[in-house]
PDB file as gemmi writes it, atoms N, CA and C in Angstrom:
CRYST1    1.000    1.000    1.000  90.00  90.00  90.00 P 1                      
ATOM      1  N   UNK A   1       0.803  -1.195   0.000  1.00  0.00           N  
ATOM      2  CA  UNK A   1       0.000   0.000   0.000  1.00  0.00           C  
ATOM      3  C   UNK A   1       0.850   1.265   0.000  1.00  0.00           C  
ATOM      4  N   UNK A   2       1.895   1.032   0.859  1.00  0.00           N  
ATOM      5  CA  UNK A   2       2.751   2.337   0.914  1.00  0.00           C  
ATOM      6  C   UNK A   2       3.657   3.200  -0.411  1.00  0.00           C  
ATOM      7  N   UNK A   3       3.707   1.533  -1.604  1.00  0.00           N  
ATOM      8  CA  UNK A   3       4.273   1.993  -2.678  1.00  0.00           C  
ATOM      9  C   UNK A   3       3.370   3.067  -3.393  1.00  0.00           C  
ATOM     10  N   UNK A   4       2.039   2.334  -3.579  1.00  0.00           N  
ATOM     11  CA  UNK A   4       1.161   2.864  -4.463  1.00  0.00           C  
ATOM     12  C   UNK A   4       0.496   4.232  -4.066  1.00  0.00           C  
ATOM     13  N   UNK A   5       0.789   4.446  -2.686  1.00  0.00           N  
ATOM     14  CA  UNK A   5       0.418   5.765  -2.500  1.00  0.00           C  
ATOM     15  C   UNK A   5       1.367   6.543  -2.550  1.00  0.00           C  
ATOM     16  N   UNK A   6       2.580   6.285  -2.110  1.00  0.00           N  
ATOM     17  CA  UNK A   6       3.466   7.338  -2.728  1.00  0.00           C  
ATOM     18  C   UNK A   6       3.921   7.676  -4.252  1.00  0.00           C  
ATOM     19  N   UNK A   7       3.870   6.563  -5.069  1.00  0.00           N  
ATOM     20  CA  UNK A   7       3.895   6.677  -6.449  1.00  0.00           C  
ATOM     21  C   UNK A   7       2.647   7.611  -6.829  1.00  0.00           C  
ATOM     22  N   UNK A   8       1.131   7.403  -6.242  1.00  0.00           N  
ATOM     23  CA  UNK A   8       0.253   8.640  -6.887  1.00  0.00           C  
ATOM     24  C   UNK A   8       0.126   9.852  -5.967  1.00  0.00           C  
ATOM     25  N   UNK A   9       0.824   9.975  -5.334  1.00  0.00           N  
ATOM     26  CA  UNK A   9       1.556  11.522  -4.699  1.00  0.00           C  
ATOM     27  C   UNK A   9       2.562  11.934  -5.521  1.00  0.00           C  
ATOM     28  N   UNK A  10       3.820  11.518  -5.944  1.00  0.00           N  
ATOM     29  CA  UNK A  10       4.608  11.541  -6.941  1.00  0.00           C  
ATOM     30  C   UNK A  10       3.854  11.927  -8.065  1.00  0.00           C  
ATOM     31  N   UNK A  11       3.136  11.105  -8.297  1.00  0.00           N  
ATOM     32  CA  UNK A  11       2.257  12.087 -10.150  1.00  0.00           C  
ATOM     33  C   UNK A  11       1.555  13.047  -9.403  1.00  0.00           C  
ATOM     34  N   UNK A  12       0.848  12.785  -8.703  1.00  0.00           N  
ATOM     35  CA  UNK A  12       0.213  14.062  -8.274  1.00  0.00           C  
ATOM     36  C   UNK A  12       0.739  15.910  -8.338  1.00  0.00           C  
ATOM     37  N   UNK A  13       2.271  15.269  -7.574  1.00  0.00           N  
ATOM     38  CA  UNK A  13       3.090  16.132  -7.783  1.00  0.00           C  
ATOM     39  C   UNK A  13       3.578  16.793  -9.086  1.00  0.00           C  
ATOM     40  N   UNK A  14       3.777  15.490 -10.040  1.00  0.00           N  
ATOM     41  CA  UNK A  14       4.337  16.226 -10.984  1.00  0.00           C  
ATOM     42  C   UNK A  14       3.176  17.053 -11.505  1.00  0.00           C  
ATOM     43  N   UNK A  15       1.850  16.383 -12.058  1.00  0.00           N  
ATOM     44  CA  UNK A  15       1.060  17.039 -12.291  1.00  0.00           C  
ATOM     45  C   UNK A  15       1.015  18.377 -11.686  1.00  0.00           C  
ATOM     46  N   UNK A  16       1.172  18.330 -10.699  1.00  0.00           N  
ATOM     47  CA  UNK A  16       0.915  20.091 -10.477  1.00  0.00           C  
ATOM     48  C   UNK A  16       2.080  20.962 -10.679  1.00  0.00           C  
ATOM     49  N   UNK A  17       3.025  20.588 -10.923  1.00  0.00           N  
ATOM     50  CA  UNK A  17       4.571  21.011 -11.344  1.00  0.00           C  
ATOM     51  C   UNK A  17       4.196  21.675 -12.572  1.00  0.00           C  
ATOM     52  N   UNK A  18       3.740  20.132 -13.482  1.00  0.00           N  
ATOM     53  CA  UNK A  18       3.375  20.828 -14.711  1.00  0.00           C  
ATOM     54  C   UNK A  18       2.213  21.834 -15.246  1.00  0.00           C  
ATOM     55  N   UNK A  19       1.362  21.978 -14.358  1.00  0.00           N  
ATOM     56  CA  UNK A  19       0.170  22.755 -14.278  1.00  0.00           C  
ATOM     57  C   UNK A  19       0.574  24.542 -14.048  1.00  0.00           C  
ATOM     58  N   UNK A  20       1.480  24.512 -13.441  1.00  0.00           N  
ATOM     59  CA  UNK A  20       2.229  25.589 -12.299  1.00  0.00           C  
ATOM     60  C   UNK A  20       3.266  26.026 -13.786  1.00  0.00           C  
ATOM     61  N   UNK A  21       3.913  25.644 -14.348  1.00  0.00           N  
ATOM     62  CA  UNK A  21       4.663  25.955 -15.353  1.00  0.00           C  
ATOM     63  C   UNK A  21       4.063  26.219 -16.889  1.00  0.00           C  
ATOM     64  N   UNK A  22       3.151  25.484 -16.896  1.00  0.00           N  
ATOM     65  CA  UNK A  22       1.600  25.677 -18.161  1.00  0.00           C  
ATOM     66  C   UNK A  22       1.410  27.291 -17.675  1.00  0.00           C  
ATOM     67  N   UNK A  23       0.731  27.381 -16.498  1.00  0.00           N  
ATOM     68  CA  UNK A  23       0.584  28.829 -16.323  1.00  0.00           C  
ATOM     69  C   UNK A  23       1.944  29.780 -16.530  1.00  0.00           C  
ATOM     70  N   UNK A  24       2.931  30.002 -15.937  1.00  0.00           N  
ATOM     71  CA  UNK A  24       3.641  30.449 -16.263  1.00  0.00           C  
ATOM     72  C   UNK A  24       3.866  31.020 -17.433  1.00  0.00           C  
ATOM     73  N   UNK A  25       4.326  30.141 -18.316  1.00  0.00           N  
ATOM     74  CA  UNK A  25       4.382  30.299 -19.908  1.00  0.00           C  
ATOM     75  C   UNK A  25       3.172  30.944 -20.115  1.00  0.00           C  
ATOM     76  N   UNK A  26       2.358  30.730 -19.872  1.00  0.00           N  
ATOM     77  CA  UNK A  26       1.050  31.077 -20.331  1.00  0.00           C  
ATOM     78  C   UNK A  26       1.179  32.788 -20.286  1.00  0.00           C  
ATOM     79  N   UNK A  27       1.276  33.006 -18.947  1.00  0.00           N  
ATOM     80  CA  UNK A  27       1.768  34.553 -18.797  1.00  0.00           C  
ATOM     81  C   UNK A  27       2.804  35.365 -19.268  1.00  0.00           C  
ATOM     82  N   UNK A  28       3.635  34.517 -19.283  1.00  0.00           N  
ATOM     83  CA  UNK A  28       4.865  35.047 -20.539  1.00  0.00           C  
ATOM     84  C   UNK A  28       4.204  35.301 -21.693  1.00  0.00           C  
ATOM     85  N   UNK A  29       4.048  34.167 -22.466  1.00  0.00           N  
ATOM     86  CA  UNK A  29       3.168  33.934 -24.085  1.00  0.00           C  
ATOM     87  C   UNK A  29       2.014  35.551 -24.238  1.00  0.00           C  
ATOM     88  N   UNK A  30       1.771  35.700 -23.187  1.00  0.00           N  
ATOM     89  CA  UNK A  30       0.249  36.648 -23.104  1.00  0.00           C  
ATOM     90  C   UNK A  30       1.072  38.078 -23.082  1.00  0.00           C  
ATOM     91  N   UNK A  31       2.245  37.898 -21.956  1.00  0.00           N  
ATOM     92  CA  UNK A  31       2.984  39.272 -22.438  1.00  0.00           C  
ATOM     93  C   UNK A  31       3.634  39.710 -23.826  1.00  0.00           C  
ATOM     94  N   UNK A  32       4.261  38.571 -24.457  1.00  0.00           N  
ATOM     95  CA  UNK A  32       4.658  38.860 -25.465  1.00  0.00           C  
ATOM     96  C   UNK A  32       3.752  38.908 -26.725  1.00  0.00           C  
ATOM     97  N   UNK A  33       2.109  38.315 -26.327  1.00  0.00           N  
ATOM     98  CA  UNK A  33       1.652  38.884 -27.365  1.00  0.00           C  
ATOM     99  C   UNK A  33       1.309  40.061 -27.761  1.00  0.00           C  
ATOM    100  N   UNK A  34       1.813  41.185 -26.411  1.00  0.00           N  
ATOM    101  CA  UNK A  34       1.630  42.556 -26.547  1.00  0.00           C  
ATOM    102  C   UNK A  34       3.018  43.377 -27.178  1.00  0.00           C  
ATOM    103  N   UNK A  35       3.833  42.310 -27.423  1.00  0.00           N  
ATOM    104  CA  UNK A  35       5.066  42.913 -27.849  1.00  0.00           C  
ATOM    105  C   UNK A  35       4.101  43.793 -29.311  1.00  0.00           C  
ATOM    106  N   UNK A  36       4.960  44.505 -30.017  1.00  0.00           N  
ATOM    107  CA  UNK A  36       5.052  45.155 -31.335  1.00  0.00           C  
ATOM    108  C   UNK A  36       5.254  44.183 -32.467  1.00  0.00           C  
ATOM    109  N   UNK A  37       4.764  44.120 -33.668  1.00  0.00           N  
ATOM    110  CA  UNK A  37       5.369  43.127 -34.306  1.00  0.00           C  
ATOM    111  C   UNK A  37       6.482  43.250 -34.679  1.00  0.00           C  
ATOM    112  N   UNK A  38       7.568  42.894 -35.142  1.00  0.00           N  
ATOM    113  CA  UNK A  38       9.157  41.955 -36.097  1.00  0.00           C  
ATOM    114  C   UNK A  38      10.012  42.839 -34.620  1.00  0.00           C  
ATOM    115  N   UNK A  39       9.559  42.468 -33.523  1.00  0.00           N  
ATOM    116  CA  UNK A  39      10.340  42.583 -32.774  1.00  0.00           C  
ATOM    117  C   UNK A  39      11.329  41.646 -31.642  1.00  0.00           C  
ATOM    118  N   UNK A  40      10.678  40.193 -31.773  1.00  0.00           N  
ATOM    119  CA  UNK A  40      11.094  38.908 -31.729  1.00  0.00           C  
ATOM    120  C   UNK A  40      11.745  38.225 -32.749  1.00  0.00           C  
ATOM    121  N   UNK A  41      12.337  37.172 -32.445  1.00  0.00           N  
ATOM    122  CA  UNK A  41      13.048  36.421 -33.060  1.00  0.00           C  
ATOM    123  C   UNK A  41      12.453  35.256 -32.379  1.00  0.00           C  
ATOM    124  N   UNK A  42      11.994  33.930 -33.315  1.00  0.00           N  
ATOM    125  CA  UNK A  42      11.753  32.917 -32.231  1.00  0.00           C  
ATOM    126  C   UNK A  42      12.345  31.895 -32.964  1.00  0.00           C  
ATOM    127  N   UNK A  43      13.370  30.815 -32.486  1.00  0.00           N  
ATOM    128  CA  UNK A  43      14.235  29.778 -32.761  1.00  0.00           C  
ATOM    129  C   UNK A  43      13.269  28.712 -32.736  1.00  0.00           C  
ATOM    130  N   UNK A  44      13.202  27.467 -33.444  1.00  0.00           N  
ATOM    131  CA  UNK A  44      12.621  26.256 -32.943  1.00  0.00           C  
ATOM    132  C   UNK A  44      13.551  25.082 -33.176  1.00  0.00           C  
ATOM    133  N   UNK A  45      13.868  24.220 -32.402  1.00  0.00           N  
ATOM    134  CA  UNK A  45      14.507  23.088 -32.569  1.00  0.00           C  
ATOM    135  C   UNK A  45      13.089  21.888 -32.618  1.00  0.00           C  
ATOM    136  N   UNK A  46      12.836  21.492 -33.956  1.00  0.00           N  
ATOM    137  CA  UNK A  46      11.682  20.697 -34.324  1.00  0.00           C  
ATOM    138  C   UNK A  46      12.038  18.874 -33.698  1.00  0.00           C  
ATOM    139  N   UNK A  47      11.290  18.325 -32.994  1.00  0.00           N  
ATOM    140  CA  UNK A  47      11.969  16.850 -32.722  1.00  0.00           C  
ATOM    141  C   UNK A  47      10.412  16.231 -32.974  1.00  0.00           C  
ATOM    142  N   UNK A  48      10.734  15.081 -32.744  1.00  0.00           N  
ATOM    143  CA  UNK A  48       9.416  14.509 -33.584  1.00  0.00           C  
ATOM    144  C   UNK A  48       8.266  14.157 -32.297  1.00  0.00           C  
ATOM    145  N   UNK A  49       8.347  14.102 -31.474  1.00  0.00           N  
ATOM    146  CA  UNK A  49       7.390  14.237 -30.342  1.00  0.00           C  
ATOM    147  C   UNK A  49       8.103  16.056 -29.694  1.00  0.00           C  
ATOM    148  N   UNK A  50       8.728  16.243 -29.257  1.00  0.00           N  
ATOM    149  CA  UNK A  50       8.677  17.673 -28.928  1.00  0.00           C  
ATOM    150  C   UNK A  50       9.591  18.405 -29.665  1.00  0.00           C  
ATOM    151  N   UNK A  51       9.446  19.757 -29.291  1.00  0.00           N  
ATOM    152  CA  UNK A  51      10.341  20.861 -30.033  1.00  0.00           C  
ATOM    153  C   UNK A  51      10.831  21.889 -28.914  1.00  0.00           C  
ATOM    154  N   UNK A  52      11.734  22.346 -28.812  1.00  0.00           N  
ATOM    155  CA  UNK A  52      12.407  23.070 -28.193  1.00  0.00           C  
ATOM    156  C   UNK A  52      12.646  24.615 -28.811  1.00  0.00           C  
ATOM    157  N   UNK A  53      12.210  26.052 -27.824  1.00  0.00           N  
ATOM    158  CA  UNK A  53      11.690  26.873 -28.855  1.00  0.00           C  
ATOM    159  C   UNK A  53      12.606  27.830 -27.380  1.00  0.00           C  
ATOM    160  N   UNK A  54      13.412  29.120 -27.879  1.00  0.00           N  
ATOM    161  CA  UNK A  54      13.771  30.520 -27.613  1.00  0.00           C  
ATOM    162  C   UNK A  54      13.310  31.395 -28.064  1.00  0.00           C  
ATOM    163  N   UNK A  55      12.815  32.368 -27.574  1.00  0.00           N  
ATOM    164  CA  UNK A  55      12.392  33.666 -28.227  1.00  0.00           C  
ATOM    165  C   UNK A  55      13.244  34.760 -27.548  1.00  0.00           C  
ATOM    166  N   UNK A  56      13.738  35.900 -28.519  1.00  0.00           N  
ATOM    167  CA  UNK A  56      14.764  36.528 -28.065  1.00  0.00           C  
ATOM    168  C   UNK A  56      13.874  37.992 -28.770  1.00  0.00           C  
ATOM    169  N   UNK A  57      14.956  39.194 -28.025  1.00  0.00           N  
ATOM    170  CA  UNK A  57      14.039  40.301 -28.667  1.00  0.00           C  
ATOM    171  C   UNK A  57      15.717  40.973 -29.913  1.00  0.00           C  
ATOM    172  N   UNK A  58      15.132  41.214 -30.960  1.00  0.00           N  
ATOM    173  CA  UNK A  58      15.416  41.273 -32.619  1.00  0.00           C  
ATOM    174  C   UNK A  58      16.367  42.403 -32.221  1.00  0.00           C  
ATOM    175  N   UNK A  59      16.577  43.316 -31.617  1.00  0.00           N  
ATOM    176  CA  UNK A  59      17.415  44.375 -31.507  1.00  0.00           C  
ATOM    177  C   UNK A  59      18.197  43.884 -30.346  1.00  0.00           C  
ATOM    178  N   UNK A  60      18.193  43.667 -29.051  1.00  0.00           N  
ATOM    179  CA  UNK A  60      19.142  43.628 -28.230  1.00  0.00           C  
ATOM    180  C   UNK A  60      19.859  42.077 -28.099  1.00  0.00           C  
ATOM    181  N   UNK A  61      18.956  41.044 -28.767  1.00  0.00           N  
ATOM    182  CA  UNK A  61      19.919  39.360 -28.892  1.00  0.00           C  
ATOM    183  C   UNK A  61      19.510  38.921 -27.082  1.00  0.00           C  
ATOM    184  N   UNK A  62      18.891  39.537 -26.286  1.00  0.00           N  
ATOM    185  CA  UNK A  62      18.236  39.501 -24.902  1.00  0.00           C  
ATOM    186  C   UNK A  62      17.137  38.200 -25.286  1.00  0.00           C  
ATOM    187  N   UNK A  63      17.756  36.688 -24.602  1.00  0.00           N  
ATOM    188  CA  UNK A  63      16.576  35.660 -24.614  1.00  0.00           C  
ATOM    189  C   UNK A  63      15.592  36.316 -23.618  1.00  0.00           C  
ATOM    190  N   UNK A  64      14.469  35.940 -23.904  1.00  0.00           N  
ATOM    191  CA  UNK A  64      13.121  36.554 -22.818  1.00  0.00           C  
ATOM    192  C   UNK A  64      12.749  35.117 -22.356  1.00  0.00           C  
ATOM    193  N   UNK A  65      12.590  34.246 -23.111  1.00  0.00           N  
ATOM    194  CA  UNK A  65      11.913  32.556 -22.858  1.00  0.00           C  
ATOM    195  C   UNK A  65      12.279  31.859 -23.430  1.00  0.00           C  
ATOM    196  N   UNK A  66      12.045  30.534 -23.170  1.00  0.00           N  
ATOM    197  CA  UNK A  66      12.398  29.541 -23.912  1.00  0.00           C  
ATOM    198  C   UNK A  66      11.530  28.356 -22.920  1.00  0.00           C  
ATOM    199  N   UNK A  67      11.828  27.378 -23.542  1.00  0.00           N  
ATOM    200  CA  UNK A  67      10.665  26.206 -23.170  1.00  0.00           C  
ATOM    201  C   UNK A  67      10.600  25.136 -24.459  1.00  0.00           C  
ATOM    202  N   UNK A  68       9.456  24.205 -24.048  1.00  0.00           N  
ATOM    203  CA  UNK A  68       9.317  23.344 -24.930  1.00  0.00           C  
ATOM    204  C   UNK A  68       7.746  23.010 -25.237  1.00  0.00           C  
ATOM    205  N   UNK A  69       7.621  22.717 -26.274  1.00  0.00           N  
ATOM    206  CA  UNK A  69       5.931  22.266 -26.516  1.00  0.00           C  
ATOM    207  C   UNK A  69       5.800  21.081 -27.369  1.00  0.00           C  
ATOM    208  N   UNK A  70       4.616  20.608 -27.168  1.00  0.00           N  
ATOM    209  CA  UNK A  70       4.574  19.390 -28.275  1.00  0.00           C  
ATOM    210  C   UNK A  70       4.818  19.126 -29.557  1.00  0.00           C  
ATOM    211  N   UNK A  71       4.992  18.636 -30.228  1.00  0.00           N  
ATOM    212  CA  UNK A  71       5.279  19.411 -31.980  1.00  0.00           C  
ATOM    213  C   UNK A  71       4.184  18.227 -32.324  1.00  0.00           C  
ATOM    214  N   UNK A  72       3.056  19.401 -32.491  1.00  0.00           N  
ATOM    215  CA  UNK A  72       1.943  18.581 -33.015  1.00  0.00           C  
ATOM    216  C   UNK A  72       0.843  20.432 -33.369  1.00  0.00           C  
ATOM    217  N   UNK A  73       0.282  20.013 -34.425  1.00  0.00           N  
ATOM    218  CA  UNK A  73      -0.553  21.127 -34.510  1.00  0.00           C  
ATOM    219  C   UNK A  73      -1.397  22.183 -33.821  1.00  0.00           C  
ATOM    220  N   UNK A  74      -1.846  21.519 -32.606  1.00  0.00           N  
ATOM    221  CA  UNK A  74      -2.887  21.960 -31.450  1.00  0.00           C  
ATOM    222  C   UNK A  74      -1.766  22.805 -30.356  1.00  0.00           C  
ATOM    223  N   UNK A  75      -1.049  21.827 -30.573  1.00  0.00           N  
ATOM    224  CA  UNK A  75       0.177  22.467 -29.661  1.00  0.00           C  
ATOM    225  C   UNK A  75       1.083  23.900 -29.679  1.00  0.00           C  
ATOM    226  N   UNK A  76       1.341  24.126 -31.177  1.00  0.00           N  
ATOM    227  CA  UNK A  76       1.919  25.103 -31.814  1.00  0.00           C  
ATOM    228  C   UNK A  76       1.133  26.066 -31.648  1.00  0.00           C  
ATOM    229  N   UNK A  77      -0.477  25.840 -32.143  1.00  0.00           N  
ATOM    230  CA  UNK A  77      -1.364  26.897 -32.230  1.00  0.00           C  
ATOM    231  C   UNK A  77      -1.553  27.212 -30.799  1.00  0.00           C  
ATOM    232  N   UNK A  78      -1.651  26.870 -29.735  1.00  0.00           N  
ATOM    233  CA  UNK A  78      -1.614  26.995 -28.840  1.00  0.00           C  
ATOM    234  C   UNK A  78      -0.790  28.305 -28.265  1.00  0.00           C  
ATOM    235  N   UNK A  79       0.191  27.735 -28.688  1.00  0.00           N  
ATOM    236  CA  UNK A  79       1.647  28.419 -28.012  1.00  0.00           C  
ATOM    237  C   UNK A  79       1.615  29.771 -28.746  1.00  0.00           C  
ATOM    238  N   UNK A  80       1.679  30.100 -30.331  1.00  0.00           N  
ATOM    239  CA  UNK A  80       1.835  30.936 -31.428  1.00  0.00           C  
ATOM    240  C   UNK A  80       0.296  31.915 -31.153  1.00  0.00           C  
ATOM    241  N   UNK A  81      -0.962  31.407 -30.687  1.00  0.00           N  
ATOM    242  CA  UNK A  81      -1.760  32.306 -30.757  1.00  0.00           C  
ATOM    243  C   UNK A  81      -2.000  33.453 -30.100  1.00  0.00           C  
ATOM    244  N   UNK A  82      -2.539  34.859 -31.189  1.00  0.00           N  
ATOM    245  CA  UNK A  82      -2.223  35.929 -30.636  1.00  0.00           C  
ATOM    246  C   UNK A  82      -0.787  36.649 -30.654  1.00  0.00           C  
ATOM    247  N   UNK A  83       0.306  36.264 -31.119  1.00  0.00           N  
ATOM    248  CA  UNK A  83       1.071  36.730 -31.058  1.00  0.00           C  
ATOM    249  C   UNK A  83       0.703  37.263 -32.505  1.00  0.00           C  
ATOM    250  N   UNK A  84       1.558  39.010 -32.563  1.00  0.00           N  
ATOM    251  CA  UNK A  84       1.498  39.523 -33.495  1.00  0.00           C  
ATOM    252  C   UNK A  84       3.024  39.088 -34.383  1.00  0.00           C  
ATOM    253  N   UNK A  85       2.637  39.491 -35.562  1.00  0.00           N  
ATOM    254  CA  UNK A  85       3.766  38.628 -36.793  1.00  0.00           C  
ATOM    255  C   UNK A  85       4.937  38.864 -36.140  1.00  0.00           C  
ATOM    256  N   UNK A  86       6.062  37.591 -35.921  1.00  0.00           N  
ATOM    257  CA  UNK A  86       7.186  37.325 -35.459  1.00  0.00           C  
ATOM    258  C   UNK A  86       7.888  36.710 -36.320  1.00  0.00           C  
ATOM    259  N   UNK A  87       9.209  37.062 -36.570  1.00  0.00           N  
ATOM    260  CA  UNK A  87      10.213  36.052 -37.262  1.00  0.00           C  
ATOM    261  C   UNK A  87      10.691  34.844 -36.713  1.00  0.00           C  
ATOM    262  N   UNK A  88      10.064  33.383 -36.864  1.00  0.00           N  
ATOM    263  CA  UNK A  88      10.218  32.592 -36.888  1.00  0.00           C  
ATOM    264  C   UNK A  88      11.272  31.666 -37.550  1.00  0.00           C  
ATOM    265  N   UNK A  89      12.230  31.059 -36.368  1.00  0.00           N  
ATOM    266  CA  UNK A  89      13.579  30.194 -37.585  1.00  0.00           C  
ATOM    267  C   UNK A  89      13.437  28.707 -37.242  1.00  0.00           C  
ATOM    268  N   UNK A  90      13.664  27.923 -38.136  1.00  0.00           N  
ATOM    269  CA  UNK A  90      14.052  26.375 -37.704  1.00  0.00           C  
ATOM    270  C   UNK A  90      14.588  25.814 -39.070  1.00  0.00           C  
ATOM    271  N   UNK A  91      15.151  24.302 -38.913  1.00  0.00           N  
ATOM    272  CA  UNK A  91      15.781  24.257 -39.602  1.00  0.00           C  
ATOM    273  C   UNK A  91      14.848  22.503 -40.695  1.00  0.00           C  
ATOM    274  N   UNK A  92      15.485  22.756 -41.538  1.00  0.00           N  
ATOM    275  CA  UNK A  92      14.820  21.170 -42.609  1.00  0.00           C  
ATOM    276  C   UNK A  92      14.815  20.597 -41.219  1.00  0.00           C  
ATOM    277  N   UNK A  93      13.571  19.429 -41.759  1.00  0.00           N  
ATOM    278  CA  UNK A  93      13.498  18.084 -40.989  1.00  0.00           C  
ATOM    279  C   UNK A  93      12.349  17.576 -41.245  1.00  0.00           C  
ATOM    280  N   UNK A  94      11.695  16.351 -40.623  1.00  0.00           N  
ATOM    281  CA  UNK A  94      10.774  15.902 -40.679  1.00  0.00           C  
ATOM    282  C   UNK A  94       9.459  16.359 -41.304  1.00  0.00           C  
ATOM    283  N   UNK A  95       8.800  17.463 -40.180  1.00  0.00           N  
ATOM    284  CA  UNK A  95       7.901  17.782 -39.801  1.00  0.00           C  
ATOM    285  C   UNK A  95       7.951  19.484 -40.479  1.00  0.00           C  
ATOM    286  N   UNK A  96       8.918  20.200 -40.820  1.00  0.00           N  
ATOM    287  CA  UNK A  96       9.459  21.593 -41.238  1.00  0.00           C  
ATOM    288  C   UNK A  96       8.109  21.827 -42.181  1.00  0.00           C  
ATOM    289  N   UNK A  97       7.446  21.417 -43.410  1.00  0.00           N  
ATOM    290  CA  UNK A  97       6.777  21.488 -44.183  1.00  0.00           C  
ATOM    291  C   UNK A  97       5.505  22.243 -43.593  1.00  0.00           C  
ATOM    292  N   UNK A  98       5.054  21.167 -42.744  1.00  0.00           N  
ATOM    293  CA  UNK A  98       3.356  21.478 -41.987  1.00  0.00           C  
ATOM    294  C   UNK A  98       3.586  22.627 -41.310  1.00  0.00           C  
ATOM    295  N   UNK A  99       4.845  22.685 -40.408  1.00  0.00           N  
ATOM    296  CA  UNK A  99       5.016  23.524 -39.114  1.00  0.00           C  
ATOM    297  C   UNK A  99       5.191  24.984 -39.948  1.00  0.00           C  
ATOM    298  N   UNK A 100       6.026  24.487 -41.229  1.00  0.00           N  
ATOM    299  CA  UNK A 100       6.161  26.000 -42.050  1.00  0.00           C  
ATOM    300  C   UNK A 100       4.569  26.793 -42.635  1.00  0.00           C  
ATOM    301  N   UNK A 101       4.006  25.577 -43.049  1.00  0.00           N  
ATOM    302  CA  UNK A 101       2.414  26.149 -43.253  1.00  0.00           C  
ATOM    303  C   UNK A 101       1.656  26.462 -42.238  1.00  0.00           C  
ATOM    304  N   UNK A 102       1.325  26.131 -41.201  1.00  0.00           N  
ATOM    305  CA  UNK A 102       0.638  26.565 -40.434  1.00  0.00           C  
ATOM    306  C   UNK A 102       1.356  27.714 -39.404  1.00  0.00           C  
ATOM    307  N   UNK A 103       2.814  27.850 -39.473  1.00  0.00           N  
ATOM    308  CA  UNK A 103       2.627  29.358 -38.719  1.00  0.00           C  
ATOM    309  C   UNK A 103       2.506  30.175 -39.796  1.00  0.00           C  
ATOM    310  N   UNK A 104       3.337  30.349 -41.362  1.00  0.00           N  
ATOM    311  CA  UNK A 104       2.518  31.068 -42.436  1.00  0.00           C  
ATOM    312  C   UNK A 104       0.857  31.309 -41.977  1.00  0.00           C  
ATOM    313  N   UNK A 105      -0.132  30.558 -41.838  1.00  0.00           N  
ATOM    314  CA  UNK A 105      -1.439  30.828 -42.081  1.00  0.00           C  
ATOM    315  C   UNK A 105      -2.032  31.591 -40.743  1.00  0.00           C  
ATOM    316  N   UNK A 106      -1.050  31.201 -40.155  1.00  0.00           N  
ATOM    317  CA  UNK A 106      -0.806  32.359 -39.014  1.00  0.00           C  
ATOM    318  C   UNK A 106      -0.506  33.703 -39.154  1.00  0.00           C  
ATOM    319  N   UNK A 107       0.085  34.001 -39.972  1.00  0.00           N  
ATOM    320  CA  UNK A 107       0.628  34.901 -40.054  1.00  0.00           C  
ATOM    321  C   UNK A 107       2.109  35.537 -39.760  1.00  0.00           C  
ATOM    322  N   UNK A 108       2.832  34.587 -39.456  1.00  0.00           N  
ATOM    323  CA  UNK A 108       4.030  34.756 -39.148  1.00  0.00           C  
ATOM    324  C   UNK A 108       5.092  34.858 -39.973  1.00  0.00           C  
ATOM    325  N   UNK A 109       6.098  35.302 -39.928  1.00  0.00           N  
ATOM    326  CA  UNK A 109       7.174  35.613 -41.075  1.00  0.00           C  
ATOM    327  C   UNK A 109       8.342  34.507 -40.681  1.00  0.00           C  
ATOM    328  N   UNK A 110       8.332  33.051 -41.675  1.00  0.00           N  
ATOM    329  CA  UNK A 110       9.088  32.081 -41.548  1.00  0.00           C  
ATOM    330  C   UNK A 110      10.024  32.181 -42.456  1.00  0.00           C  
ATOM    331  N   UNK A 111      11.311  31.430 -41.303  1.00  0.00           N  
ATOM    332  CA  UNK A 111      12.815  31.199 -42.378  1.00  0.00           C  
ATOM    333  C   UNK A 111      12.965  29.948 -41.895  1.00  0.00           C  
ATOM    334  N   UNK A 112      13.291  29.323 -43.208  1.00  0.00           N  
ATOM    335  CA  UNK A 112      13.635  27.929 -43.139  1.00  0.00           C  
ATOM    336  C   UNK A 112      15.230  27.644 -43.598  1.00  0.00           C  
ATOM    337  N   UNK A 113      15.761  26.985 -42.151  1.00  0.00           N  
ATOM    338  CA  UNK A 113      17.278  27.214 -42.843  1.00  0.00           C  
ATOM    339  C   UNK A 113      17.849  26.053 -43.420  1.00  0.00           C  
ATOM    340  N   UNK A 114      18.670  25.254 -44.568  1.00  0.00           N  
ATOM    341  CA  UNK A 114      18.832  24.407 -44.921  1.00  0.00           C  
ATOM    342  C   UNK A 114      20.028  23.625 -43.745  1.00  0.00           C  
ATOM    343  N   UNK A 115      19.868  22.821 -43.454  1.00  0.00           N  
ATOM    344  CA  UNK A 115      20.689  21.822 -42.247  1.00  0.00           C  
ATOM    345  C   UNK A 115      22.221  21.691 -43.064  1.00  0.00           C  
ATOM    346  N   UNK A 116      21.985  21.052 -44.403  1.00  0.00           N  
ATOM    347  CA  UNK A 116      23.195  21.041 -45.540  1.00  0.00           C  
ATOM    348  C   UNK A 116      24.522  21.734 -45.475  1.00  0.00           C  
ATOM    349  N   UNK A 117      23.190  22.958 -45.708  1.00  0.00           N  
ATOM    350  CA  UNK A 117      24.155  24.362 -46.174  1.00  0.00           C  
ATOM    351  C   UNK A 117      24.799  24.969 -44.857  1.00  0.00           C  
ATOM    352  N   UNK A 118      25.956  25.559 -44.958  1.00  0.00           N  
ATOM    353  CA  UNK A 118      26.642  26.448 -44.106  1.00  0.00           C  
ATOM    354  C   UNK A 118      26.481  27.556 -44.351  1.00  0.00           C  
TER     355      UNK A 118                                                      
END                                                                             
């Protein structure tokens, strides 16, 4: 008995770890959708279950956030909505195609950098 209750205290925990950091971001994300537009820069490192994302501000090279989100459609839109047009970078891969169309239809100003090329 003693395992199983401390193992669902343990999720319990994390769950609220992760709940507590959802908000967070959340409040970040909400400030920066008041930024100005092409005044961000936002990096994405695309992986095939998650992506790893910096946003920095375009004049001073100052990271503001960074974090990670799902790399799945619901997820992106999630994260990207409301923000006014941002320069968006990541590089070829998998998934680059969709992720490039749907922040386009967003409205966002995407660069796609070739992995290849130097």
């Amino acid at each position: 008995m003693k395992k199983s209750s401390s193992k669902n205290t343990e999720r319990k925990a994390q769950r609220d770890a992760k709940a507590v950091q959802q908000l967070k971001t959340a409040q970040r994300l909400s400030a920066l959708a008041e930024r100005e537009a092409n005044s961000l820069v936002i990096g994405i490192d695309l992986g095939d279950r998650s992506s790893s994302y910096c946003v920095r501000l375009r004049e001073d090279r100052l990271v503001v956030m960074d974090g990670v989100v799902a790399t799945s459609a619901l997820a992106l839109l999630e994260l990207f909505e409301g923000l006014r047009r941002q320069l968006i970078v990541f590089e070829t891969g998998a998934h680059t195609r969709w992720v490039a169309q749907l922040l386009e239809l967003m409205r966002q100003e995407v660069i796609v950098a070739n992995a290849r090329k130097r």
